[in-house]
N, C-alpha and C positions, 0 to 999 in steps of 0.2 A: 356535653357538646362534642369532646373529641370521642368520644363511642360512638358517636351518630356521623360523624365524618366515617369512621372506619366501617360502618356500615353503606354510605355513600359510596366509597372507594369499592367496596366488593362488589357490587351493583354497579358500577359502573365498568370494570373490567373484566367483569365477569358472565358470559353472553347466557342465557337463562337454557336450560336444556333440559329435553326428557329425561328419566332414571334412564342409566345407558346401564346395559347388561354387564354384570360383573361376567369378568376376566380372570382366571389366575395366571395368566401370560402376558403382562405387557405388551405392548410393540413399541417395540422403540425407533424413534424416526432415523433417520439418515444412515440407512440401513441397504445394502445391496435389495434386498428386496421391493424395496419401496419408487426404487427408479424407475424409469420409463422404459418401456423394451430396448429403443435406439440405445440410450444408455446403457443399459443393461449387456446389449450385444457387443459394445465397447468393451466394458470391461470383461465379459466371457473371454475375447481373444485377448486382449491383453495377459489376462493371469494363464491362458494356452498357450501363448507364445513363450512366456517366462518359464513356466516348466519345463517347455521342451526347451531354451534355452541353456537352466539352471538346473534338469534333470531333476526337477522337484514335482509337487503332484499336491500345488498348494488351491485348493477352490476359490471359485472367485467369491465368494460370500467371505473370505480376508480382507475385503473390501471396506466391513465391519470393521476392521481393527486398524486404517489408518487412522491418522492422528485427525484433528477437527479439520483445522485448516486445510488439509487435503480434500478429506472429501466436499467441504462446502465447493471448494475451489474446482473442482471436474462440476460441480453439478450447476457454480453459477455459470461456467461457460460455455457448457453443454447445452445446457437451458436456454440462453441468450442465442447459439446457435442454431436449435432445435425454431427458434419462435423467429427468425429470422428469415423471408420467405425474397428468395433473390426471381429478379426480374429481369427479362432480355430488353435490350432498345428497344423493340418494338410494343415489349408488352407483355411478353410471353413469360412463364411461373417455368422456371429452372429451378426448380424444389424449392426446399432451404440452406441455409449454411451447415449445418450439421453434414448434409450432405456430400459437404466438399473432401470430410473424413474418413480415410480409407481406417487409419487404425489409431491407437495411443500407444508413445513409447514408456509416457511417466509425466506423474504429475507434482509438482511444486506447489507447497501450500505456502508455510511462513517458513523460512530457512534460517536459522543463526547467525548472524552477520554478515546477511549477501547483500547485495545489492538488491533494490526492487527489478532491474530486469530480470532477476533469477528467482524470484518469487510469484505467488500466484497463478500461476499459468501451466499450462497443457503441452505438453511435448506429445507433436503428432504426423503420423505419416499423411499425406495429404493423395486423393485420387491421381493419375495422370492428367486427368481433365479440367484439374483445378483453379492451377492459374488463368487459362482459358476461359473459363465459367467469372472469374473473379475480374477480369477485362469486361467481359461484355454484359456483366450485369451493372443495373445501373444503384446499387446499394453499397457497393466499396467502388473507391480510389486508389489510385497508385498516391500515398503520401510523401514526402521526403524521407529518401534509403536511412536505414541507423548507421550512421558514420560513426559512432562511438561505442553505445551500448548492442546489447542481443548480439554477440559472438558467433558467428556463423550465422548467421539471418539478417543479410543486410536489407532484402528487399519489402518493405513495408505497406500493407495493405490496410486500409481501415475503413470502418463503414462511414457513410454518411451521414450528416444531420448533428454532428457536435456531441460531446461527452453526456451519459454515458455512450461509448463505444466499442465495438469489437475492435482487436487491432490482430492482424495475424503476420507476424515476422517471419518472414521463409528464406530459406538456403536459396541460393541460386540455382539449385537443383528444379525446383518448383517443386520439388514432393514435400520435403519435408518442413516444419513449421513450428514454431511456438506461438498458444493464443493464448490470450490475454484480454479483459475486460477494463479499459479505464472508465474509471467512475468520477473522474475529477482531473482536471488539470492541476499542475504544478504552480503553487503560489510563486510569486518575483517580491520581495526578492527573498524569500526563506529557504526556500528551495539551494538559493544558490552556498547557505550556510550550514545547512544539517538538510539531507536528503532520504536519511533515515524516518525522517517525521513525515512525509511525503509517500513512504516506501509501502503505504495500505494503500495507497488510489485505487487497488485493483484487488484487494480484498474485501468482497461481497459484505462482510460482519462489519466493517469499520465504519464507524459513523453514521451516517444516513446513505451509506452508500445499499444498504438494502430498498430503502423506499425509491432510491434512481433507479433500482435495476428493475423493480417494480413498475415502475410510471412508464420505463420504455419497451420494457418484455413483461406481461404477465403470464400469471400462474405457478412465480417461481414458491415454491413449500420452502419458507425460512422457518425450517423447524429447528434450529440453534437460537434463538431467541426467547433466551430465559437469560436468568440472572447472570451464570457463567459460559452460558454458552455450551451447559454440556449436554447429550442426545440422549436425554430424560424420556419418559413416556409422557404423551400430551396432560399438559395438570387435569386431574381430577376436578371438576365445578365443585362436589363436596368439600373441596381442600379451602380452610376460611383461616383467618387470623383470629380467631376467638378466644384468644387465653388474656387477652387484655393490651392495653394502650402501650405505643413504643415511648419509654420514658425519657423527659427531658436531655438527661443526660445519662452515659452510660455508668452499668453496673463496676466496674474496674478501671474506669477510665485513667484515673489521674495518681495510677500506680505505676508501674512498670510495664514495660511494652508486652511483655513476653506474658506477663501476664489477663493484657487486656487481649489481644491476639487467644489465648487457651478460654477465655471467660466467651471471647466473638463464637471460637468453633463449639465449645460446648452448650451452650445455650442451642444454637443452631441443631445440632447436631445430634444431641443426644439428649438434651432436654426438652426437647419439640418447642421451645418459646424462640422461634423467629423475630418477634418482637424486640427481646431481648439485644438481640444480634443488630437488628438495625437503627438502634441507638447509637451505634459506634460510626453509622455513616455520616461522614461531611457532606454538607450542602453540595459543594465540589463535586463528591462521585456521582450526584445523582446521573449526570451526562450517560455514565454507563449502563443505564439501565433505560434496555429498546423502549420502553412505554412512557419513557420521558422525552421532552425535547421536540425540536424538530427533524428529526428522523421518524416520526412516530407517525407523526401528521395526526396527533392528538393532542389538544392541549391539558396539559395535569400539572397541577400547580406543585410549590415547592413542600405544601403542608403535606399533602396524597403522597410524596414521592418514598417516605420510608415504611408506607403502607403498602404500595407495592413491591420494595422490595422483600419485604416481610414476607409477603403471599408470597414471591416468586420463591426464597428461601422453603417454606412451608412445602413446595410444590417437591423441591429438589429431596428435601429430606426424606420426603414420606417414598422418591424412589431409589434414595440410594438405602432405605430400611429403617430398622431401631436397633441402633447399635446399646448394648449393654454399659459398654465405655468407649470415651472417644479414640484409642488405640484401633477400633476395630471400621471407625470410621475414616479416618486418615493415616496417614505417613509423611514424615520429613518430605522434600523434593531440594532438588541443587539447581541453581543457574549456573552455568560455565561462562560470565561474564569477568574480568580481572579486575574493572572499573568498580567492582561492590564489593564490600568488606564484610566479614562473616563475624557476626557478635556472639557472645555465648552467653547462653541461658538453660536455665534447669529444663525446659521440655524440648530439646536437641531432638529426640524420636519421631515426634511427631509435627514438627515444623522446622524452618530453617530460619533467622533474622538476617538482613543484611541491613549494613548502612549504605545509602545511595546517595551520590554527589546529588549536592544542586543543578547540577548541570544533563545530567542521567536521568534525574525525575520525570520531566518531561514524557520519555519516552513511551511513562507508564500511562498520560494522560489518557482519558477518554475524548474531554473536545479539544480538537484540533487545534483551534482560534488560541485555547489556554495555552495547551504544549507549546504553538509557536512565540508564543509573549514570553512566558515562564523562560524557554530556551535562549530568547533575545536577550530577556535582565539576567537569567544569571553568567551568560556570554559577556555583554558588555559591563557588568560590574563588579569582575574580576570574581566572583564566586564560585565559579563553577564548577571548581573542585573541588568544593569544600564538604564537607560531611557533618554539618550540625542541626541538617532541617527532617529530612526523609528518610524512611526504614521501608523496608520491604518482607513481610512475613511468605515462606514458601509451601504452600501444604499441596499434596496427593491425595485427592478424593479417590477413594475406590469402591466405583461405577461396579453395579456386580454384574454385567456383563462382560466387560472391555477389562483391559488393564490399568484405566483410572486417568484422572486428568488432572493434571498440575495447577495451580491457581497462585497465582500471587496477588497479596493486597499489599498498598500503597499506603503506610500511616504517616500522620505529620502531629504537632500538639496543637492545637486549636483553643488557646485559653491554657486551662489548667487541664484537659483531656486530652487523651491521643484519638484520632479519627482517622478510618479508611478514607483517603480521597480519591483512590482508583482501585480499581483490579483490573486482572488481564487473564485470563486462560488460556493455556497456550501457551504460555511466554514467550520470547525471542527466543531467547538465553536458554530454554529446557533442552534437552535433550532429544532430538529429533527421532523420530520411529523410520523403520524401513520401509521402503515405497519399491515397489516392481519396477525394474530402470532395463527394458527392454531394445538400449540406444544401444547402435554400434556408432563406429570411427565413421559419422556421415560426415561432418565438419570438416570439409575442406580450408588445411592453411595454406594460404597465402604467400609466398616470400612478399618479404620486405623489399619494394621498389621505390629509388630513390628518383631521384629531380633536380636539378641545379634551379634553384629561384630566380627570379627577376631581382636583378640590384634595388631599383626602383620600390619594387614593392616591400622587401625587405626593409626596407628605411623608414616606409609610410606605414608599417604593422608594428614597428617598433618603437616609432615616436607616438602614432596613437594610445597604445598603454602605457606609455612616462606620462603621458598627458594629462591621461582619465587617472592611475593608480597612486603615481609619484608627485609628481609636480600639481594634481589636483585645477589643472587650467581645464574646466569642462567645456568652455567653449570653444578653444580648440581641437575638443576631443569629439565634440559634436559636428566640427567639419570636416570628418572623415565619414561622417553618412552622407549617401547620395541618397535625392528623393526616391528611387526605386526602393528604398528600403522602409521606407515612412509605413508600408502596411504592413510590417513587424510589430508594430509599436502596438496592437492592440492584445501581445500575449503581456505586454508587461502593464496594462492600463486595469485596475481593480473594476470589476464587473458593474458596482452601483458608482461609478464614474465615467464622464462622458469619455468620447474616443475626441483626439483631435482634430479640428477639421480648417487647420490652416497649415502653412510650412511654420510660421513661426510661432505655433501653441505644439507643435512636435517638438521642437529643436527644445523650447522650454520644458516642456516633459521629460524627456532625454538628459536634458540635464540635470534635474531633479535625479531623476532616477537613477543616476551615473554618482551624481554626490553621495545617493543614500548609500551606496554600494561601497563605494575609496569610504566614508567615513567610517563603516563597519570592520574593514578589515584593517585599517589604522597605517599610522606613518611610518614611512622604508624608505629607503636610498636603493632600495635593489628590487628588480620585479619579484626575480625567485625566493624572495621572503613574504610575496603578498599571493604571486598562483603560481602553480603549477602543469605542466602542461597532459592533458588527456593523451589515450592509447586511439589512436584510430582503428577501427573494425570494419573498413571495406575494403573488397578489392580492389577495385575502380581508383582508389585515390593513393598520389604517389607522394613518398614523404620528403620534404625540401630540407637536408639540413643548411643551417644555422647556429649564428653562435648563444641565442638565448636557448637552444633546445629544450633548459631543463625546466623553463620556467613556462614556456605555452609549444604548441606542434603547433605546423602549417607543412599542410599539404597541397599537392595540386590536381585541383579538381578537373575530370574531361569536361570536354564543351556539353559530350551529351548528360552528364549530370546535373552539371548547373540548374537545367531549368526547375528538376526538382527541386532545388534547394531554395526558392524563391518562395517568397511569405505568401503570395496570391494561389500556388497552386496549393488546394487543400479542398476541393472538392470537386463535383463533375461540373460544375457551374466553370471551374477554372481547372480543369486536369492536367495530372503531367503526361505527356505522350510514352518517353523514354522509349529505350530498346532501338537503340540507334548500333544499328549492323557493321558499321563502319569501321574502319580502327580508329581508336578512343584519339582525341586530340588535345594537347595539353600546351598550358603558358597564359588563356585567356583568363583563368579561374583559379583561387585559391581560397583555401578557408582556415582558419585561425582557430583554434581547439584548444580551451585550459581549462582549468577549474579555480575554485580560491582555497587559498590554504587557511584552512579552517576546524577547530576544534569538534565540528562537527560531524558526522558519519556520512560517508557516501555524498559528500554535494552535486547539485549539480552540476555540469558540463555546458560552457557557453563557446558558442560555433558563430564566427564572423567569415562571413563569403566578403573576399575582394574579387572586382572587376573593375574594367577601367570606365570612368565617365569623365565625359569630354578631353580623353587623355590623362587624365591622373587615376591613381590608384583610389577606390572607395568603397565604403563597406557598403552591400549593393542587397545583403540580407543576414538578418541573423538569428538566432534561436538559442533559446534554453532550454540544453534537454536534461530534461531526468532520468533518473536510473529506475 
């Protein structure tokens, strides 16, 4: 019965094809060659500029030798731009977005403990004509400026029609630009406790964010969609699981890690029994594997899922060769993480062990939904530091083209076995590759412009957060929103729940929402033990001191900002006009900028605009923004 499933599963994933002409050359995908001219003329002058920069005389077919994440990353946003076809009010085809790009300075794929605005994304010179073109077409918006995140790009451009989205952050200059692909908005309230789990929205590989960027650009080649993600030659159809059934339980399981980790690679690897190897997988990891799940938009059940990864194993082996012994198929690799602990064991050469908090694990997840719950219990049950559930094995594949790719799996014991419940390729934590950084000093700073506050409002920003954080009274903390601000309420309403559509099912919402929030980051006497207050990063807004400084900012916002900052403008249906020639006027607007202090990496940043209704100070819009 189980033979005849695994010949089900190869017929079913396997699209039936002529004998294709043997090859003694590969082509390996995601390769300079392989892109589109437009692409292709991108990176020519980029890697031309950099030489005569750097007085080097490096080809652009080095293109080859970024790391993954980089190149997926130029080609998901290029793609998305290229297939993007902008239109005049009246009607009229002003190219596409690609278009709007004069050159590339450098590109961001996965970066080691940045933040997400400093990941995935395209550093780019943009035409003269840009910003112009980006007014008058009716496929982007002026959105609300980044007042806090993207550093020198405060002015925010995004397309229309809801995530996924282009979002293009520019200098004031209007030439220059960082773009970006979000594929997902920021959950409330996770977001607001660990923003590092948040921080793939806009990396194309994560999740089902390839099948979003599919359904709204096609024709994008997701040819990293294999097991590890690594830019393998297309599998071979002859390539079949046929040495026999993946067994109950694993061959070394319920001995030593270090052990059951050398038995996963060898098998794999040098033994050609793939099979072998994904006996060690937990139910858990299958999320990681593209032909599972709902990223797939196939269904294959839980029995199929270590058949496929078997095959996908099978596919990768036969192109990273037959090694003699596993020595010649891996190497040790290191995270530069200090939250993981280095364990020692007899195969040191060719793998790495780390033990990973409770709390760290997470990071490794493949679904989302998991990482955020995993992250919530081991946050709220005081575990999070602890070190007695998760191991992390670090191996170096070596691709015989490239210089190889890091991989780390994620085991835990499962009964009396140890099982991979994640990998990641790539890691966070590896050791970055060098990328062509063609950026001069564009970024214009800013001096620090100050503001005397309104007494008044000072008092009402500051009793609103003893209200909501300390004292826990939400319904006084709830009558500091004024109805103008009631269509915010739908970034924090979960998507298969209604929106409100009274004053008094908001106000109730609001304060749910406000409790779930104070109850998480738990009991204080003092704000500055519960937030902290965010860096503002625009020019336009001037900073009020204050005697809480350390604990939230508020600046004052011009009149001609404001209107961006308001929950309704967010498409051409409701646009922001902006670009008021005027000199800036200040005292009507203010906006309240923290974040929560929290064991978690990068959270987000929550922004309260005060203006006044009916004469009193109130919070007239607000946002949670991510990094």
């Amino acid at each position: 019965m189980r033979l005849l499933l695994v010949c089900f599963v190869l017929i079913a994933v396997s699209a039936p094809a002529q004998e294709p002409a043997k090859s003694t050359n590969p082509v390996f995908p995601g390769t300079y060659e392989q892109l589109k001219p437009p692409q292709k003329k991108l990176i020519d002058d980029w890697y031309a500029e950099y030489d005569k920069l750097m007085h080097e005389n490096d080809p652009p077919t080095d293109y080859d030798q970024l790391s993954l994440s980089t190149r997926t990353t130029f080609e998901a946003v290029t793609h998305a731009l290229m297939t993007t076809k902008l239109t005049g009010k009246s009607g009229e085809s002003m190219g596409d977005a690609l278009g709007l790009v004069q050159s590339i300075e450098t590109i961001h794929g996965k970066v080691p403990k940045a933040r997400g605005d400093l990941q995935f994304r395209v550093y780019v010179i943009l035409h003269a004509d840009a910003l112009q073109k980006l007014k008058d077409s009716t496929e982007f918006f002026r959105d609300r400026d980044n007042t806090v995140y993207h550093h020198g790009f405060p002015l925010n451009w995004r397309q229309d029609g809801g995530t996924p989205s282009i979002q293009i952050s520019m200098a004031p200059d209007g030439r220059h630009a960082d773009i970006d692909v979000d594929y997902r908005s920021s959950k409330f309230p996770e977001a607001l406790f660990n923003g590092h789990l948040t921080a793939s929205n806009s990396d194309v590989r994560a999740g089902n964010n390839t099948q979003r960027h599919l359904q709204r650009w096609e024709g994008l080649a997701d040819w990293w969609r294999n097991l590890f993600g690594l830019d393998i030659p297309d599998a071979d159809p002859e390539v079949a699981v046929a040495t026999g059934d993946v067994p109950p339980v694993p061959l070394n399981g319920s001995g030593k890690l270090e052990d059951a980790t050398l038995d996963f690679l060898t098998a794999w690897l040098v033994q050609g029994k793939p099979e072998m190897s994904a006996a060690y997988l937990s139910t858990r990891s299958f999320s990681c594997l593209e032909e599972y799940g709902p990223q797939s938009g196939n269904e294959v059940s839980g029995a199929a899922a270590p058949y496929l990864a078997a095959k996908d194993m099978a596919a990768i082996s036969k192109a990273l060769g037959k090694p003699a012994k596993l020595q010649e198929a891996v190497a040790a690799a290191q995270l530069n993480d200090a939250r993981l602990k280095v364990v020692k064991q007899q195969y040191g050469n060719l793998f790495t062990i780390y033990a990973v908090p409770n709390g760290v694990a997470p990071e490794f997840e493949c679904d989302e939904a998991r990482a955020l719950k995993d992250f919530e219990d081991a946050r709220l049950t005081g575990v999070k530091k602890k070190y007695n559930r998760y191991y992390a094995s670090v191996v170096l594949l070596k691709q015989p083209h490239e210089t190889g790719q890091i991989v780390t799996l994620l085991w835990t014991k499962e009964g009396a076995y140890w099982k991979v419940v994640s990998w990641d390729a790539e890691p966070e934590d590896a050791k970055p590759q060098n990328v062509p950084d063609t950026r001069r000093d564009v970024i214009t700073e800013f001096p620090e412009q100050q503001i005397k506050g309104d007494a008044a409002l000072l008092q009402a920003s500051d009793d609103f957060l003893r209200d909501w954080l300390l004292k826990r009274n939400y319904v006084a903390a709830t009558n500091y929103f004024a109805p103008r601000s009631y269509p915010c309420i739908k970034a924090a309403v979960p998507s298969d729940q209604p929106q409100p559509s009274s004053d008094a099912q908001y106000l109730n919402y609001m304060q749910a929402a406000m409790q779930t929030v104070a109850q998480d980051v738990g009991n204080s006497q003092h704000l500055s033990d519960v937030v902290e207050a965010s860096e503002p990063e625009h020019p336009g807004l001037k900073l009020v001191k204050h005697g809480k400084d350390q604990a939230y900012t508020l600046v004052a916002v011009p009149d001609s900002l404001a209107p961006a900052m308001m929950c309704e403008k967010e498409s051409h249906q409701h646009p922001y006009k902006g670009e008021d020639s005027q000199a800036p006027k200040y005292g009507d607007y203010y906006d309240m900028l923290f974040e929560l202090k929290t064991p978690g990496e990068h959270p987000a940043s929550l922004s309260f605009l005060w203006g006044k209704d009916n004469g009193q100070w109130k919070i007239i819009s607000y946002e949670m923004m991510s990094p």
